[in-house]
N, C-alpha and C positions, 0 to 999 in steps of 0.2 A: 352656577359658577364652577364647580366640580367636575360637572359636565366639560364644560368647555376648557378643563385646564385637564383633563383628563385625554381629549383629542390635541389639543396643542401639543401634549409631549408626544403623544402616538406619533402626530405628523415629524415634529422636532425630529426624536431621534429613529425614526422610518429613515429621513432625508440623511441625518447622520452616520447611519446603516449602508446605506446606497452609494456615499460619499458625496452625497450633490450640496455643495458649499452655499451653494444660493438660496437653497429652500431650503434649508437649516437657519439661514440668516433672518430669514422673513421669520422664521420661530423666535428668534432672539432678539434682546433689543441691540442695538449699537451699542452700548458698555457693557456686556455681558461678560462675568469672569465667570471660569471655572477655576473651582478651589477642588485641589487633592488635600489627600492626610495631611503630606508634609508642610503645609503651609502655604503651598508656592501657588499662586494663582495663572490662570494661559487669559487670553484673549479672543476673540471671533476670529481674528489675523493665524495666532497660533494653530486653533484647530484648523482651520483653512489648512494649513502646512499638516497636519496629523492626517487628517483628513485624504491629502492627494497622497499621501505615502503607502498608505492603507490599502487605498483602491487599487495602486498598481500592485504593493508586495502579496494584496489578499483581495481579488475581485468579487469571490462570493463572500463575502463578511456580511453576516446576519445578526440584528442583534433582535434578541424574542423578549419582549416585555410580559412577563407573567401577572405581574398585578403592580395596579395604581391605586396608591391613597391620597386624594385629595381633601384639604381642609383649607377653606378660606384662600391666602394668599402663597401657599402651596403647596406642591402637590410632589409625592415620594414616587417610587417607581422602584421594583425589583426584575431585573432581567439577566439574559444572556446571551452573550455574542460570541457568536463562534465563523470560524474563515478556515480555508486551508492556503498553505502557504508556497502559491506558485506562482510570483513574480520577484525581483529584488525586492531585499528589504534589509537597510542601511548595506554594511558588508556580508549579510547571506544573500546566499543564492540559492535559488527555487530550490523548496525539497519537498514540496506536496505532503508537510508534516499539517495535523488539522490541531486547531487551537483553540480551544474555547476559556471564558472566563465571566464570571457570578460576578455581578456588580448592585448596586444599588445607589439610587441618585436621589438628591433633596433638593429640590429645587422650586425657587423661588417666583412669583409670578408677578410680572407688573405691566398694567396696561395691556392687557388680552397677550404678553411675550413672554418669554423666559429674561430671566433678570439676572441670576445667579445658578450656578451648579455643583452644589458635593458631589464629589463620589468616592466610592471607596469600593474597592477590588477585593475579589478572595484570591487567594493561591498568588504565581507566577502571571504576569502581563505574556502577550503575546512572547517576547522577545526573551526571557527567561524561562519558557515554555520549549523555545526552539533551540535556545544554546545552555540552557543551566547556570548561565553568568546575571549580573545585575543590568538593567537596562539604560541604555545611556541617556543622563540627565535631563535630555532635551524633549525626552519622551513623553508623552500624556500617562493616563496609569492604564492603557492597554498597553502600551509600552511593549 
């Protein structure tokens, strides 16, 4: 089982990395929330919208998983994604400034998919990385 939930999130968030909305999908179930700190939960739809914004404002956006802890029904993940930033992204415009940021995810496993996702960010999201300001609400925590 460890195994297999260990390759699920490689695949999961590879496809999330890449931005490919579809094979991310297939990793998750159809109610899949993502829970931040603040309480607020997104949806499959929401990242979808995260997701296509990413690809164009940061097309190399890599995220490197360092290590997986799987137990039972699931399994943590400590990684880092980093992009450089040369496409629009909300009101900037291309500055070839490079972003990275430390996260860690707990997440939940149901029926060989992801079911649910914490995560929790170090430092500044993308977007307080590139202007020193807060990121707008609507934002995932790469923000």
């Amino acid at each position: 089982m460890s195994e297999d939930n260990d390759a699920l999130l490689r695949r999961a968030w590879a496809a999330y990395s890449r931005g490919d909305a579809d094979a991310f999908a297939k990793c998750v179930t159809e109610d899949w929330l993502g829970h931040a700190p603040s309480g607020e939960t997104t949806s499959l739809d929401g990242e979808r919208k995260t997701m296509a914004v990413h690809r164009i404002a940061f097309p190399d956006k890599h995220t490197e998983i360092h290590q997986i802890v799987a137990n039972g029904d699931h399994a943590a993940c400590y990684c880092t994604t980093t992009a450089t930033h040369t496409g629009p992204y909300l009101d900037l415009a291309p500055a070839g400034y490079r972003v990275s940021v430390d996260e860690m995810m707990f997440n939940r496993i149901r029926d060989g998919r992801i079911a649910e996702t914490w995560s929790m960010t170090s430092g500044g999201g993308f977007y307080r990385q590139l202007t020193g300001r807060d990121a707008p609400e609507d934002l995932d925590n790469l923000g």
